[in-house]
N, C-alpha and C positions, 0 to 999 in steps of 0.2 A: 568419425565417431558414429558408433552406431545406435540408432533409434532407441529411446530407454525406453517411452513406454509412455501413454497418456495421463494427463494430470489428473488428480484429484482422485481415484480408487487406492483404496487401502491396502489392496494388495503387494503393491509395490510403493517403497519409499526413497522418494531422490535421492542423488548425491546430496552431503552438506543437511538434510534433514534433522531438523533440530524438534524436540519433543517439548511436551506441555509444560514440565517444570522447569527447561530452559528457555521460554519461549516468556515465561513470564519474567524471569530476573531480566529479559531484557528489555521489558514494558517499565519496571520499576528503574533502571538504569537509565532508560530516556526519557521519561516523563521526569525524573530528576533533574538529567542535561536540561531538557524544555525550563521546568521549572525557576532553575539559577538565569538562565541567562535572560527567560519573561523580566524577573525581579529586576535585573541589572540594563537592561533597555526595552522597560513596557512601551516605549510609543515609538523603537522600531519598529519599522515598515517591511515587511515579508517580500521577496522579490515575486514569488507567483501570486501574493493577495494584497496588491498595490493599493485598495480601499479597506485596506485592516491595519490595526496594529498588531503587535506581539499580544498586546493583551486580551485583542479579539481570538486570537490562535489559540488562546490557551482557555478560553472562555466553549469555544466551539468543540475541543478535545475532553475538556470536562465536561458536558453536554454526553458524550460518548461516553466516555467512562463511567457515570454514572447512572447512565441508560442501560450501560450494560452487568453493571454492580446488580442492580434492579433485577434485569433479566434472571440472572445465574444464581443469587440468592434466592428465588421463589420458583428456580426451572420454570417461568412464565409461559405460555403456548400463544400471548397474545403481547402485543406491541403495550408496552407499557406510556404514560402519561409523561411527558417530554418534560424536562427538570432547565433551570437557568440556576446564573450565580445570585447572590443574594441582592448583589448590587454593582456597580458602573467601577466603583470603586478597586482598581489596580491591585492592590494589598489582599484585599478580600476576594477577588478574580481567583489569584495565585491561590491563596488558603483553599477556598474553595476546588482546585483544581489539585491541588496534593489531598487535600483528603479523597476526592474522587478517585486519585490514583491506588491509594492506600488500603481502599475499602474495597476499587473493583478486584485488586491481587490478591488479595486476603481470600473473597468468594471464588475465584478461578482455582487458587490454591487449596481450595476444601472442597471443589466439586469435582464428581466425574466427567472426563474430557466426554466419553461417549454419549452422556446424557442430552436427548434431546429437548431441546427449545425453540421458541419461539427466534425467528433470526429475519436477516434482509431476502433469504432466497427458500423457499422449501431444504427441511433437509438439514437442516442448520442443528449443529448442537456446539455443548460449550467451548472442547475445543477447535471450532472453528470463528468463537467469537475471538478465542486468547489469541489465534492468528492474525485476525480483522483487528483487533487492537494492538496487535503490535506493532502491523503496518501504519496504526495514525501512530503511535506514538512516535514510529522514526520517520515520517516523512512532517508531521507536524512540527519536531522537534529541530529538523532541516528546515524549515519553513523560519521559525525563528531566530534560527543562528546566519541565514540569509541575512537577516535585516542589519547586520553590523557586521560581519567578519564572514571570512570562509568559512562554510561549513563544515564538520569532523565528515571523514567518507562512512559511507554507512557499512557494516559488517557482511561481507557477502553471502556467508552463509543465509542471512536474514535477505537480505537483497533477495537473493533466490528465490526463495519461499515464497517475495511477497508477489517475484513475475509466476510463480506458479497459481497464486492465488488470481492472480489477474486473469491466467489463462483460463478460469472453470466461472469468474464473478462478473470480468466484465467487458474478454474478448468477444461475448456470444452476444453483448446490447452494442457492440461498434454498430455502427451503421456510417455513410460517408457518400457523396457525390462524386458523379466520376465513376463510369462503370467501367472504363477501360481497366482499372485494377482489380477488378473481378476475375478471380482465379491464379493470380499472382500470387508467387512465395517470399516471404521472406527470414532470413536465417539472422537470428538474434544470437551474438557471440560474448559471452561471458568471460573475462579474464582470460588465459592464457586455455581456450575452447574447454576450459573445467566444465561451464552449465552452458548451455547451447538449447535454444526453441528455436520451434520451423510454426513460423505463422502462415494460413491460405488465409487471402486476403478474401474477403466478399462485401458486398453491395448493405448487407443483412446480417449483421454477425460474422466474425472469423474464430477459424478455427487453431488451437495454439497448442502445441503437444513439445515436450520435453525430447531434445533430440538432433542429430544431425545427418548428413549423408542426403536429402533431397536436394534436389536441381532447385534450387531457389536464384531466383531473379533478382534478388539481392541480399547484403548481407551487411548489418551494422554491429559494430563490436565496439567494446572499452572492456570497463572495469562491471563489475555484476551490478555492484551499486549505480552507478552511471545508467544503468542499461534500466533498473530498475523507477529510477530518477527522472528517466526519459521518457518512458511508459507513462510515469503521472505528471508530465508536465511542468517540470520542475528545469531540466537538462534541453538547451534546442541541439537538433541533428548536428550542428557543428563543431559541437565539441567529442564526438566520438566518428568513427569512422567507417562510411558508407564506400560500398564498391556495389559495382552492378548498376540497374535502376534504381535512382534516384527520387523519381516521381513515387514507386510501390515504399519505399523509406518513408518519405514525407505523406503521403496520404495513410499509413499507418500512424504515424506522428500527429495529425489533422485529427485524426477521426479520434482517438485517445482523448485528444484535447476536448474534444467534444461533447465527451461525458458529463454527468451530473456534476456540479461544484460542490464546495463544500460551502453550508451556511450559520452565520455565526448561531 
């Protein structure tokens, strides 16, 4: 397949590119999933947040949502004043947490995507928060269906978007021990080679561009969700499939892990 083309310029839109007003029916669709299943096992245990419950989950994702309700109703240029739920209280978490959802869809849905705000990186405008929030909606949403049952697989289309996102938010703060994999490739395979990234591994940031055909020194494939899954820590390298070096796999896997948490 041949090189599509680096991520995040406007110029060119992936494969599977999904836009603002589909982007939010599908914050409101999983902040719902989230929501039912919080109600129906609040003091399930998340398999990647072993010191949370579901109710922390949904306490931390409301936190977000209406950090960024905040933002997009007042186009903010400045980090606004950090919000909690009203109380400890399970019942009122949840309440708290749909209306969050409610209120931030409502403002993404009346504002202009291109409007610039106040966001986590220079540069940010609304809709790039409506993407930032749909990634917590479906990985947080995965978060709590962990804690009792199999999880629904997440929508590749969306999967997509969110390793695209990853590639411009938070391949360039990797950093990782171990300098032999410095300058190492590796080819991140989606579904049946539909979405394909070429990661350069480095010491200091990697570099993560939509595409395939480089000489990659390894290459891990599944399903888009999976691959997307495994980027945050969710998925370990053995449930999908590595050829090549295996050390540049898992020191990509490592260094991921690595990144900021999430706090309730």
């Amino acid at each position: 397949m041949g090189r599509a083309g680096t991520i995040g310029g406007r110029t060119r839109r992936p494969r599977g590119h999904m836009d603002h007003s589909e982007l939010i029916h599908v914050i409101e669709a999983e902040a719902s999933r989230l929501a039912l299943t919080v109600r129906a096992r609040p003091e399930a245990v998340p398999s990647h947040y072993p010191e949370w419950t579901a109710v922390d989950v949904a306490a931390h994702t409301g936190r977000l949502f209406h950090r960024t309700a905040d933002v997009v109703s007042r186009l903010a240029q400045e980090a606004p004043e950090p919000v909690a739920p009203p109380s400890e209280d399970p019942a009122e978490v949840i309440a708290w947490f749909e209306d969050a959802a409610r209120t931030m869809t409502a403002e993404l849905r009346a504002a202009d995507p291109e409007a610039e705000v106040w966001g986590v990186r220079p540069g940010y405008t609304v809709g790039r928060w409506t993407v930032r929030m749909t990634m917590e909606a479906v990985v947080h949403r995965w978060d709590v269906e962990s804690g009792g049952a199999t999880p629904s697989p997440i929508d590749p289309g969306v999967a997509a978007l969110g390793i695209d996102e990853f590639a411009t938010m938070w391949a360039p703060r990797i950093t990782y021990d171990g300098q032999n994999l410095h300058g190492m490739v590796v080819e991140m395979i989606g579904g049946e080679a539909e979405h394909t990234w070429v990661v350069h591994l480095a010491g200091r940031g990697c570099s993560m561009m939509r595409g395939g055909g480089s000489a990659a020194d390894a290459t891990i494939a599944g399903s888009t969700g999976s691959l997307f899954l495994w980027l945050n820590g969710r998925v370990p390298t053995a449930e999908l499939a590595v050829t090549g070096d295996v050390a540049a796999v898992e020191g990509l896997a490592t260094a991921a892990r690595g990144l900021p948490r999430a706090a309730r």
